[in-house]
Each structure stands twice: as C-alpha cells, then as structure tokens.
N, C-alpha and C positions, 0 to 999 in steps of 0.2 A: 094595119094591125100587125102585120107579122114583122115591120121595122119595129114597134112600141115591144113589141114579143122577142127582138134579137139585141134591145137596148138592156131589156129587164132579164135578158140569159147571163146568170153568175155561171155557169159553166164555161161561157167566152173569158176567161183570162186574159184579152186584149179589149174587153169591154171599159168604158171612162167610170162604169159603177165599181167593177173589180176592182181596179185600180186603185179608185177612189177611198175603198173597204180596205184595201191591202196597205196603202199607206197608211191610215185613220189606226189600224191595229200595229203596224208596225214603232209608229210614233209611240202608242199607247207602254208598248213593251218594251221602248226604250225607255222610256220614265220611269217606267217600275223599276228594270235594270239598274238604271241611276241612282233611285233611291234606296234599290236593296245595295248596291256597292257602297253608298252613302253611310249605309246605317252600317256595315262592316269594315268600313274603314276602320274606324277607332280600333277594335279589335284587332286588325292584322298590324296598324301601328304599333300599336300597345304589345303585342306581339314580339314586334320584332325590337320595338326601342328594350323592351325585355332580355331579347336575344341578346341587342348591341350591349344592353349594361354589363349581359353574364360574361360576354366575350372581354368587352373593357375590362371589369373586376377580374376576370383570370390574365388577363394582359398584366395586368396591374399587380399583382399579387406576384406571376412570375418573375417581372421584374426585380420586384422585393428582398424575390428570393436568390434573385442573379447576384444583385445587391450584396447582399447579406454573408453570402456565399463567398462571393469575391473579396467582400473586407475579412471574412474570416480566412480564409486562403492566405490573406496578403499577412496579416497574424501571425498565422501559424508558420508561416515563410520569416517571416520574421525571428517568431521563437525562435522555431529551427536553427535558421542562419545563426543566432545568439547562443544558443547552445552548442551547435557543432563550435563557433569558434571560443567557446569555453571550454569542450573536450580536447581540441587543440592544444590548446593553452594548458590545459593539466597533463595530457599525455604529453606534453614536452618540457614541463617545469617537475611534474614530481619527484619526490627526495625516490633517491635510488639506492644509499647505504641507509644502514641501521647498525648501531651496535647497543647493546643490552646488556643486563644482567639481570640472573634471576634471584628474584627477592625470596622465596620460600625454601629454596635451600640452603640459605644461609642457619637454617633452625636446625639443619642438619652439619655443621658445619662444613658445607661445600659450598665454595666459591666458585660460579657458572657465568661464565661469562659465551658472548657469542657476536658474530657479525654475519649480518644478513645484505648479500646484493641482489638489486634485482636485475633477472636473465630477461624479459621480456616486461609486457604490462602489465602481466597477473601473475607471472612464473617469477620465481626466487631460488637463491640458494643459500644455504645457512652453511657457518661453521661453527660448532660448536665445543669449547676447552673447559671441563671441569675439574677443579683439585679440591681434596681432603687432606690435608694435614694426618697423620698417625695418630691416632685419635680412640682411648676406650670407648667402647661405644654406651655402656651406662654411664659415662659423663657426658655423654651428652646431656645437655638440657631439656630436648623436645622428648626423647627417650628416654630421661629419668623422670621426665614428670608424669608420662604415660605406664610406666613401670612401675611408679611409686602407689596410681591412683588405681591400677587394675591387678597387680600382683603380690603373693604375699613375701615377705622374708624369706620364707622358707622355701620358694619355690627354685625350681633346679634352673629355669630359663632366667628369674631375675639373677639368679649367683653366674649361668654363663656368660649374660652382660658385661658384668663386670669383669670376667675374665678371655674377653677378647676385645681386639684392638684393630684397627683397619686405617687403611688409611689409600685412596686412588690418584689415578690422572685418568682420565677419559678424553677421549675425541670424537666429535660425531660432523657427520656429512648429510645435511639434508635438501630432498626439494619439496617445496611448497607449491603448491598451487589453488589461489586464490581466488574466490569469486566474487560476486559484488559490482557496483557500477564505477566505481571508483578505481584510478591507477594504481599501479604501486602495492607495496605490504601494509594494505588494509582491507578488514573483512573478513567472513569464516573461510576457513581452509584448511585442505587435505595435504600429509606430508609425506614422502617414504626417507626414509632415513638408515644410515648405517651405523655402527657404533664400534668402537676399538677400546676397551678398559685394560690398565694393569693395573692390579691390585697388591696389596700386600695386608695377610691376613697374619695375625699373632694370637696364639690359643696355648691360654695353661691348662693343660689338660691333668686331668686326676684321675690316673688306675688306682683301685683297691684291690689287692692280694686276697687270696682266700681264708692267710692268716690275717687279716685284717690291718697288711701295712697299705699304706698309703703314697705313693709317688708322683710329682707333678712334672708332667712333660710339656715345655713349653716348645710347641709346635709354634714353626717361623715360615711361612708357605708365602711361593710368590704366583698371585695368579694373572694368567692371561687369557680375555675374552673378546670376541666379535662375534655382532648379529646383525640383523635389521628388524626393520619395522614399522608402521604406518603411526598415524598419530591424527588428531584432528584440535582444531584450536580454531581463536579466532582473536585478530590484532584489529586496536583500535586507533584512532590520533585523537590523543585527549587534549591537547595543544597545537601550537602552531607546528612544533618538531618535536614533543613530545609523545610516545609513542607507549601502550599498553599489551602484552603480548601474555593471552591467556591460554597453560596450555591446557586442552577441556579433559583428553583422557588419549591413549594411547599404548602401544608395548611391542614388544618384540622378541624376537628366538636368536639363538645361536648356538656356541657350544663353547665352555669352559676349560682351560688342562694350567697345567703348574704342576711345580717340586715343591715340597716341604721337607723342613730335617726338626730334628729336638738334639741337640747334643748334650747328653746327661748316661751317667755312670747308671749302667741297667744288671752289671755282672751278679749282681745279689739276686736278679729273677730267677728265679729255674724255670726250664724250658717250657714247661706248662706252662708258667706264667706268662712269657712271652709269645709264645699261641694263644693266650689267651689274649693277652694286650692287642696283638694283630688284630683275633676275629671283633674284636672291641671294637676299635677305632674304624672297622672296615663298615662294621654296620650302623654306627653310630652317624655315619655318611650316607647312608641310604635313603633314599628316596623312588618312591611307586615302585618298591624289586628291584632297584637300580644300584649299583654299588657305585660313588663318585673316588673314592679311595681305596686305592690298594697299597697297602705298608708293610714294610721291611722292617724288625726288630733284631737289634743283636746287643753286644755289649755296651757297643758306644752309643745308643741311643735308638731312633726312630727315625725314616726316612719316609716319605710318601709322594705319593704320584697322582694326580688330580684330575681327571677325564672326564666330561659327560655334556648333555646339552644343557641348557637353562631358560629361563622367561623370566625377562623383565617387567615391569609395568613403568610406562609416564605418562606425568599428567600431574593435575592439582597444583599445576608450577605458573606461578605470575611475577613477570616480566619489567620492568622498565628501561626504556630505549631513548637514545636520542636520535632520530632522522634528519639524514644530510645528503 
C-alpha cells in the first residue's frame, strides 16, 4: 500500500506519473505555441514586407531625386558655363567708342555733336561740342511757331525776340555711369558733367525819354559761362552699331560775367536821362533782387558788365550714334 501510495504522490516531482503529466502538458503548450506563432505569422510578415515596401519606396524615390538633382545640376553647370563664356565674349568684344549727334537741337539751330569712350564696363566719358551760328532768335523756326501760336503782336516779349540775336560754342565734360546687365553704353544711367559756354548776345535796346524821344542801343555783349551738373538718360542699341541716346532730364549751376558796349551818339541825353537809361537797363537785368548788370552811360554810348550765377536745364534731347 504505501509503494501504490508513493507511486500515486504527484508531490514526488521524480515520480514516472509527474513526469509523465509534465511532459503530456508541456507537448500540449507546445502546439498551442505553434499554432498561435502560426496564426501571427502572416501579420508580422505582412508587417514587415510593409516596412520593406515603405523603406524600398523611400530608397526608391531618393534616388529619383539624386537623380533628378544631379541632371539638374549638370544643367544648370551647363548654362552657367554657357553663359559665363557669353559674358566673356561681350565683355571683350563690346563697341567701346560712340559718336552721335543730337537730333532735337537742330530745331534750335544748334549743331551737337559728341564722343563717348568707354573707361571701364559700365563707366564712360563724354565729350561734348556744341555751336549756334548768330542767329535772331525769333527766326527761329521752333521759337516762331511757339511765339506765333501763344503770343500776341503786341506783346513786349514777342517784339524782344525779334530783337535779339545770339549765337554759342559750348563744351561739356561728362561721366556716365551706367547700369544694366549688359557691357558697354547701354541702359539707364546717371551723369556728372561740367559745361564751358561763350556766348555772344546782340540786343537792340529802346530807351524812351520823358519827352517821348526814342533811341535804340544796340547792346553787343560777349558772355562767358561754367558749371556743372547731374543728368539722367538712358542709351539703347536699336542695331547692330546703331545706337539711341535719350537724354530724360537734367541741369545745372554756375556763374555767368561778360562786357558789353552799344557805340551810339548819346550827347543829346541830359544827365537825367542818362541816370535814367542806367537805372533802366540795370533793372531791366534783374532777377530774384539780383542785379546781373551794371552800366556805364556817357556820350559815346553804353558800356556794361555782366556778373551773377545761373541754371541751366537739360534734357528732352534725342541722340543718334554709331558704335565702334
């Protein structure tokens, strides 16, 4: 009994029934194991063949974009290279003289002529020679037809037109400097300039006495002027060397002086009179309080002396050039 009673002890762990129990369960929970791993297989596959697609598809896609990158790179290395040796090629072939003349002062009968070098790729320097013939200035053409259309007969400034006469030579000095992608004098651009005019003004002047004579002094004044001044424009190549030179608007300061004389039999004034012709012709010159003349009267005529600053305006003036 007590062998059958230490056969049947499950407390004996080295008993052939424990054992027998231990293995019987152990098998058992391998199979389950098996088939639960079984049944989650798919899932972890499915899982990762997922993973592998997303990792493939960014692999894939990277590449694309290395790809993609890289022919654009080689591209743009390309342009590049094509362009730089086209900027080459113009910074070393472009036309570096210019010479012109300006077409809108010929309406004024001034003949403008100029040559332009260039100092660097954007910098320039102008010279510039204009002359006027002696010339009434209400014969002018452009100033009698503006005269005729806005002024009347009777007025004092259309009759002083016609009785004065002028006539210059000018020289001017400028630098330009040009912007733009382009070499050379093309594109909008900023100038400083200097200017040198002699002039020669002719003026019949008319005093009236207080007896109501009448006498014409024809005033023969030589003047001489310099200044400077800025300016802004913009040059185009409407051709192959063809060249368009707009000036947009511009001016400048300086200061003006000259002699003038009238040689005319004055001895019939009386002194009055010729204090008066003086304060006449002194104020008759004024401008903003400023007296430009001061004059000397005696028998043999009228002398005078010419001083003061002045402003120019330029601009409205269009160009053509040949580039070489």
């Amino acid at each position: 009994m007590m062998d059958t009673a230490n056969n049947l002890n499950f407390s004996n762990r080295k008993s052939p029934i424990w054992q027998q129990a231990n293995n019987l369960t152990n098998r058992y929970l391998n199979k389950l194991l098996v088939k639960e791993v079984l049944k989650m297989l798919p899932v972890v596959l499915l899982f990762k063949i997922k993973q592998y697609q997303k990792l493939t598809f960014t692999i894939v896609i990277a590449v694309l974009l290395m790809l993609l990158l890289a022919q654009e790179k080689g591209y743009a290395q390309k342009d590049s290279t094509a362009w730089q040796k086209k900027q080459a090629l113009e910074n070393k072939h472009y036309p570096k003289n210019n010479v012109q003349v300006n077409l809108s002062s010929l309406a004024l009968k001034n003949y403008n002529f100029s040559y332009e070098r260039s100092l660097s790729r954007k910098i320039t320097f102008v010279a510039g020679y204009r002359y006027m013939p002696l010339s009434t200035v209400g014969d002018i053409a452009l100033v009698k037809t503006v005269a005729d259309k806005y002024l009347n007969d009777d007025d004092n400034l259309k009759n002083d037109l016609s009785n004065v006469s002028t006539g210059n030579k000018t020289f001017t000095g400028e630098f330009r400097f040009y912007g733009g992608k382009h070499p050379g004098a093309r594109g909008f651009y900023a100038s400083l300039y200097g200017r040198y005019t002699n002039m020669q003004v002719n003026y019949n002047y008319t005093y009236t006495t207080a007896s109501n004579q009448k006498y014409v002094i024809p005033l023969q004044s030589n003047l001489k002027g310099y200044g400077g001044g800025l300016m802004l424009g913009s040059k185009f190549l409407i051709a192959k060397r063809v060249t368009f030179d707009w000036y947009i608007i511009g001016g400048h300061y300086g200061k003006i002086s000259g002699d003038g004389n009238a040689g005319v039999n004055l001895s019939t004034l009386s002194a009055t009179d010729k204090r008066n012709l003086k304060s006449q012709l002194e104020s008759d010159f004024t401008l903003s309080n400023r007296s430009y003349v001061t004059a000397a009267v005696d028998n043999n005529g009228v002398t005078t002396n010419t001083s003061g600053p002045f402003v120019g305006l330029r601009g409205l003036g269009f160009n053509l050039g040949i580039a070489f």
